[in-house]
N, C-alpha and C positions, 0 to 999 in steps of 0.2 A: 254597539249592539251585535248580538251573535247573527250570524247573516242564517244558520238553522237551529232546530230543535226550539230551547222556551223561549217568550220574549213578553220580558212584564214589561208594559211603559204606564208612567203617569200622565195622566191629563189633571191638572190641576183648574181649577173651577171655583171664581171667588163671586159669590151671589152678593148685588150691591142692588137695592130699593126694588128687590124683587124680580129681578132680572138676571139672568144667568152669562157671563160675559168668560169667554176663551183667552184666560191667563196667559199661560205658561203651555209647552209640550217637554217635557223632560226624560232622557233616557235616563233608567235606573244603574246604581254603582252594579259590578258583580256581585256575586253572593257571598255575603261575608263566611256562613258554613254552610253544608249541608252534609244529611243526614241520611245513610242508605239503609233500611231495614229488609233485608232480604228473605221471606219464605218461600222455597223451593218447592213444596209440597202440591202451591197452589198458581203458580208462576206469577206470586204476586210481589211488588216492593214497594214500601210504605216513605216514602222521598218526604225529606223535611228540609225546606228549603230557608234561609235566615238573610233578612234585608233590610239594610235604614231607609226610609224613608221622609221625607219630607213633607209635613201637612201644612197646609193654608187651613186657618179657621172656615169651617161653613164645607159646602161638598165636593170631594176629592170624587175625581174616575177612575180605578183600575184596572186597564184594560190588560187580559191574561193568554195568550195563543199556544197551542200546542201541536201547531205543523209537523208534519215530519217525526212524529214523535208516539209510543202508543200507551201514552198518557189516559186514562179514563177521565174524562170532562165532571160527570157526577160524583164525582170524588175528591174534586177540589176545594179546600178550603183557606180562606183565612183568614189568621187570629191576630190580634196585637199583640206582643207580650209585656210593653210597658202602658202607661196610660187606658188601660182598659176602661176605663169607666168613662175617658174621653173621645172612643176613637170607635165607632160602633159602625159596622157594616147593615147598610138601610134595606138596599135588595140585589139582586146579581141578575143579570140581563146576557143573554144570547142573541146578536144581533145577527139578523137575516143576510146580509148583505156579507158580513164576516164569517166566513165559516170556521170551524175550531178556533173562535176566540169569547170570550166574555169577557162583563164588566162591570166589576164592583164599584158599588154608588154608593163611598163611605161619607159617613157626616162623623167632622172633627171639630170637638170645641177648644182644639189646643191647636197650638202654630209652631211646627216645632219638628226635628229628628223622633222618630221612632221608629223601635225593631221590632218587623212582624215575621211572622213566620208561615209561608206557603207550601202546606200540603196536597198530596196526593199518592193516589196507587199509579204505579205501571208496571206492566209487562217488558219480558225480555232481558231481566238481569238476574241471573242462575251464577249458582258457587259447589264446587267439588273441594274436599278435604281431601290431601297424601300427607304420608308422613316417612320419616327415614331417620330412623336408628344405628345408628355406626357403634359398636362396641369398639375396646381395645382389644390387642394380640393375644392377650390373654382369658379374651371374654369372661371378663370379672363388673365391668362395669361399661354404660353407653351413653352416646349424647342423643338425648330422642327430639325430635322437630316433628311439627307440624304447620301443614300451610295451606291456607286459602287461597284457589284459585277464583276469582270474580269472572265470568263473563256478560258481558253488555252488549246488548243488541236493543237497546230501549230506543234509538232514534236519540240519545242527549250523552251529552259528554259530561261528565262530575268530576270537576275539578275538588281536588283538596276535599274529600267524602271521608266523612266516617263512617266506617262499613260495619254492621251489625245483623248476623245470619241467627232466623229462628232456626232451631235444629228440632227434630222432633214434628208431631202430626198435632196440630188440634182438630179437635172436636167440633169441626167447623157446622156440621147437619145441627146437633146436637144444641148448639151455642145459639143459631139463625133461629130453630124456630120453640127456643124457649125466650128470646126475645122478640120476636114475631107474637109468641103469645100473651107476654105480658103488657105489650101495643095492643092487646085484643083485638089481633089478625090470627087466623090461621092461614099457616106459611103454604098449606099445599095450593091452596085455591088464590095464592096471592097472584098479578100478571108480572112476566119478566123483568120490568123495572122493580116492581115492589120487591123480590126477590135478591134483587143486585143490591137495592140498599140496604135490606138488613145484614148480607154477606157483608157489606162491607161495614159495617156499625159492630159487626162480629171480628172483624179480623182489626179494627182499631183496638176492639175492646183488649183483645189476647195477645193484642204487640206492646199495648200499653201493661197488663199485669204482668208480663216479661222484662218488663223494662224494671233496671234498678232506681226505686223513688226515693231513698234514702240521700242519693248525691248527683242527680243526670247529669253533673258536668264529669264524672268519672267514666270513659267509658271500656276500661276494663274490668266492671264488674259483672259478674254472671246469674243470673236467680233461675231456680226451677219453679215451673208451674206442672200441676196436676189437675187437670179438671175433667171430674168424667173417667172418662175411656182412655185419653188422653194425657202423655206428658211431651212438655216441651221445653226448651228455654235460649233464652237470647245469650251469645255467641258474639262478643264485640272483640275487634281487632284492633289495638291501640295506637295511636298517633292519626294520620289522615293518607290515603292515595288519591290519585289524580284517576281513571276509569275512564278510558275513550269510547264513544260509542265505535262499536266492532272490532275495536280488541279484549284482549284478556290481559286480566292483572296477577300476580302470584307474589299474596304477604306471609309473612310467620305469625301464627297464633297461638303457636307452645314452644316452649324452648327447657327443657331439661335437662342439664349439664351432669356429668361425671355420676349418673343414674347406676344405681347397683339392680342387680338381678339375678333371678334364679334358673339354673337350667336345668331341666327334670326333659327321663326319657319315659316315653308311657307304653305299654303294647296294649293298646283294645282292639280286637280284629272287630269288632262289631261298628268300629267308629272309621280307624285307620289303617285297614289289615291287616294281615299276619305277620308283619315286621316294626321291630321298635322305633318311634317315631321319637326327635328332638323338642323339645318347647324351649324356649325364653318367655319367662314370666315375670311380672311385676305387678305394680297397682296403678292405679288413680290416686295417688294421697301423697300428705304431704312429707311423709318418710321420703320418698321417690321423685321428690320435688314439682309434682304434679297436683292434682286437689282441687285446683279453682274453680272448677267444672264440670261437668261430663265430658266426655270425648265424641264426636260427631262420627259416624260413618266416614271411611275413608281408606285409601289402599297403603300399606305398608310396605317398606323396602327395607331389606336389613344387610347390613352390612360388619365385614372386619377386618379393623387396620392391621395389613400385615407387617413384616419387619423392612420392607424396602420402602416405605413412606406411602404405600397404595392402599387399597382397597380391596378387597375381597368379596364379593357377592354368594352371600347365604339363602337368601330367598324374599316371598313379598305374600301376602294375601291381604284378604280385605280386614278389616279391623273395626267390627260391630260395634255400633253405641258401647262406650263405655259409662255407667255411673260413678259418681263420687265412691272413692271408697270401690269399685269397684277392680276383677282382676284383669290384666290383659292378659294373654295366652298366643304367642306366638309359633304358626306349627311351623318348623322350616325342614319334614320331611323324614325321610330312612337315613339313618346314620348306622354303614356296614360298617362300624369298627366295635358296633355292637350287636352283639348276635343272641338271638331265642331260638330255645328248639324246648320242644317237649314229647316226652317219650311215653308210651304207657307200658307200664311193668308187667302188671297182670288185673286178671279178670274173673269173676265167677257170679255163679247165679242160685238159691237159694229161698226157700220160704215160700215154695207154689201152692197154691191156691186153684183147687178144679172145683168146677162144673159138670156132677158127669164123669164124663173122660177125656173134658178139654182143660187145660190151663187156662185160668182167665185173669192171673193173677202171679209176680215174683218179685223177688229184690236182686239188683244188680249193683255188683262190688267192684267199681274199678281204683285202681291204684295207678297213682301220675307221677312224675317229677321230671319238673320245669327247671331248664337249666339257663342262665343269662350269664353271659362273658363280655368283659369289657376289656376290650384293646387300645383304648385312650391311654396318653398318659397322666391322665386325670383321677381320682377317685368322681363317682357319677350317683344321682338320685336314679331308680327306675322304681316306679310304681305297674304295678301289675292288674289290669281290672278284665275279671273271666266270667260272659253270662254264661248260665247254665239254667234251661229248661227243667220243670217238672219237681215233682215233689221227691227232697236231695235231702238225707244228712252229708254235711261236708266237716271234714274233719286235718288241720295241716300242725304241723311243729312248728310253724312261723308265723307268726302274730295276724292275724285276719281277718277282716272284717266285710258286714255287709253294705253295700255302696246303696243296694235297695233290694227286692222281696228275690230276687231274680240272678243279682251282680255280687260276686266276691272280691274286693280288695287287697291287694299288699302291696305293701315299699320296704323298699331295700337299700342300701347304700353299699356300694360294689365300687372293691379299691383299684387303683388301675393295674391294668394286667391284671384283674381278678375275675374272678367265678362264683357266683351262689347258685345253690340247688334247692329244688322250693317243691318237697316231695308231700302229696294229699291224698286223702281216701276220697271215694265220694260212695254213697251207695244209694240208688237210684228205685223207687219205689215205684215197679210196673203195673200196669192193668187195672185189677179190681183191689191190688193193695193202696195204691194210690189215694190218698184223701185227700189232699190241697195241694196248690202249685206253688211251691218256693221254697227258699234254701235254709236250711236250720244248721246254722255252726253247730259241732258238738265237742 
């Protein structure tokens, strides 16, 4: 028996002509699995524990402790999974004298091995996602990884765990007290326990609609939920880790091999200032060998193999929820081997409009061009996005479009060692000429 954290023993108990006589004391095998459901949101983990046990016909005692450990007591449960209809828990007892332990008074009318399974919530087991991207020398393609760090502070050690992180927020207000009301309680007026149970009759409910019910012995499969306000979904890491309490553990949850990708330069001073900024782009799907999921929050490291067998370091940020099908967008900074300048040609002003013997009213004619040089030895994508205020006819020779009422677009494809020139009218309508705010290609 573990000298800390759980300790389930049986007391086996064989009622003979009405009398209750002290069989058997039996330490339990280990745990044949268990089961870590981690939500971070709430610093909750939904522990599923899996054990043979031994029944004598008539009433078994299970006596369950959680020393050392911050296990919630009224959270405990549990179920048979084989012989149900033979193996029924009578009532569960908190004895005065034991503190943090109880004991279930099951009545069995079989004699026999069976596997139950003991649940509960605790606290103290938190998970962070990183990931790292190495392209090759030629940044044309990369190996993308992702990985789960576990950390364990629960007071218990989880040998051999199957780890499975909710990602995502529920709807947890939302979920307690539309079930508080269909119990015909109102949740506000309910007292501190009455409140604890329905949180947690809520967050059973939302770790089981996360769970895949097509095959639960698969556990790399992923499903999304939506409910409400909220989405989330369950996040399983495949095969088993061992989880010591007060260390940290670090598995791989993606693995993306020989991944293609796109590199695009952008200039929006409105986003990433007045110099042309790098992207690595790609998806979520399964052109990209990726798909099976969304991608959780997490920090990103990019890297590229150079010609000596090393490494090269490009840069890292964080890497927001990605959806299915969704893009990733990696910024990794100013790349001065590509240069923006823009010049303004000329100007004038025209079409006033007085009051009196005030102006209150003209049109303003400016003439641009934007010039981008690329010193890679690469040919390069740059896309170009420019807001501009107020009510504008804009007018360019190169294909362009509106991003929204406000923001003009272009892309370019610039050979290496080359230069495009990205020359615009815009003419800007002052004062009382002005009718509405936004830009009208012409």
């Amino acid at each position: 028996m573990k000298k800390t954290g759980i300790a389930l023993i049986i007391f086996l108990i064989f009622l003979t002509q009405g009398m209750g006589k002290n069989i058997d004391l039996v330490t339990l095998p280990d745990r044949v699995d268990v089961q870590l459901t981690i939500y971070n949101s709430a610093d909750i983990t939904l522990v599923k524990e899996y054990r043979y046990i031994t029944f004598k016909k008539g009433v078994n005692r299970l006596q369950f402790s959680w020393s050392g450990t911050l296990i919630d007591p009224t959270s405990v449960e549990f179920r048979p999974l084989e012989k149900k209809d033979k193996v029924e828990v009578v009532h569960t007892t908190f004895p005065g004298q034991k503190p943090k332990h109880l004991i279930w008074n099951i009545n069995s009318k079989y004699e026999g091995q069976v596997k139950v399974e003991v649940s509960y919530f605790t606290s103290g087991l938190t998970w962070n996602m990183d990931y790292v991207a190495i392209t090759d020398s030629g940044e044309e393609s990369m190996n993308f990884k992702g990985f789960v760090r576990v950390y364990n502070k629960s007071g218990e050690n989880y040998e051999n765990a199957q780890v499975r992180l909710i990602v995502g927020k529920i709807n947890l207000v939302e979920k307690i007290s539309d079930l508080a009301r269909r119990s015909g309680y109102n949740y506000k007026s309910l007292p501190k326990a009455g409140k604890a149970r329905f949180k947690r009759l809520a967050l059973r409910s939302s770790f089981s609609r996360a769970e895949d019910r097509k095959d639960s012995s698969v556990y790399n499969k992923k499903r999304i939920v939506k409910e409400g306000l909220s989405e989330y979904f369950m996040f399983s890491i495949s095969g088993t880790e061992t989880i010591k309490n007060g260390w940290s553990k670090r598995m791989r949850a993606v693995n993306a091999e020989n991944t293609r990708f796109k590199i695009v330069y952008r200039l929006r001073t409105h986003q990433y200032g007045s110099k042309p900024v790098r992207f690595f782009i790609w998806q979520n799907d399964e052109k990209h060998k990726l798909g099976d999921s969304p991608l959780p929050n997490g920090k990103i490291r990019v890297f590229r193999r150079n010609r000596k067998d090393g490494l090269s370091y490009l840069g890292e940020q964080m890497l927001r929820y990605v959806p299915i099908k969704g893009k990733i967008e990696i910024n990794l900074g100013v790349d001065d081997l590509v240069v923006f300048s823009s010049v303004k040609k000329k100007s004038k002003r025209y079409n006033f409009s007085f009051y009196k013997k005030y102006v209150r009213g003209w049109n303003e004619e400016l003439h641009f061009v934007d010039r981008i040089r690329n010193y890679r030895k690469k040919a390069i994508v740059f896309e170009l996005r420019r807001v501009w205020n107020g009510h504008i006819e804009y007018q360019a020779i190169h294909k362009t479009k509106l991003f929204d009422y406000r923001t003009v677009e272009t892309t370019f494809k610039i050979n290496s060692f080359g230069k495009v020139d990205y020359p615009y009218e815009l003419i800007f309508y002052r004062g009382y000429n002005k009718k509405q705010n936004r830009i009208i290609l012409m």
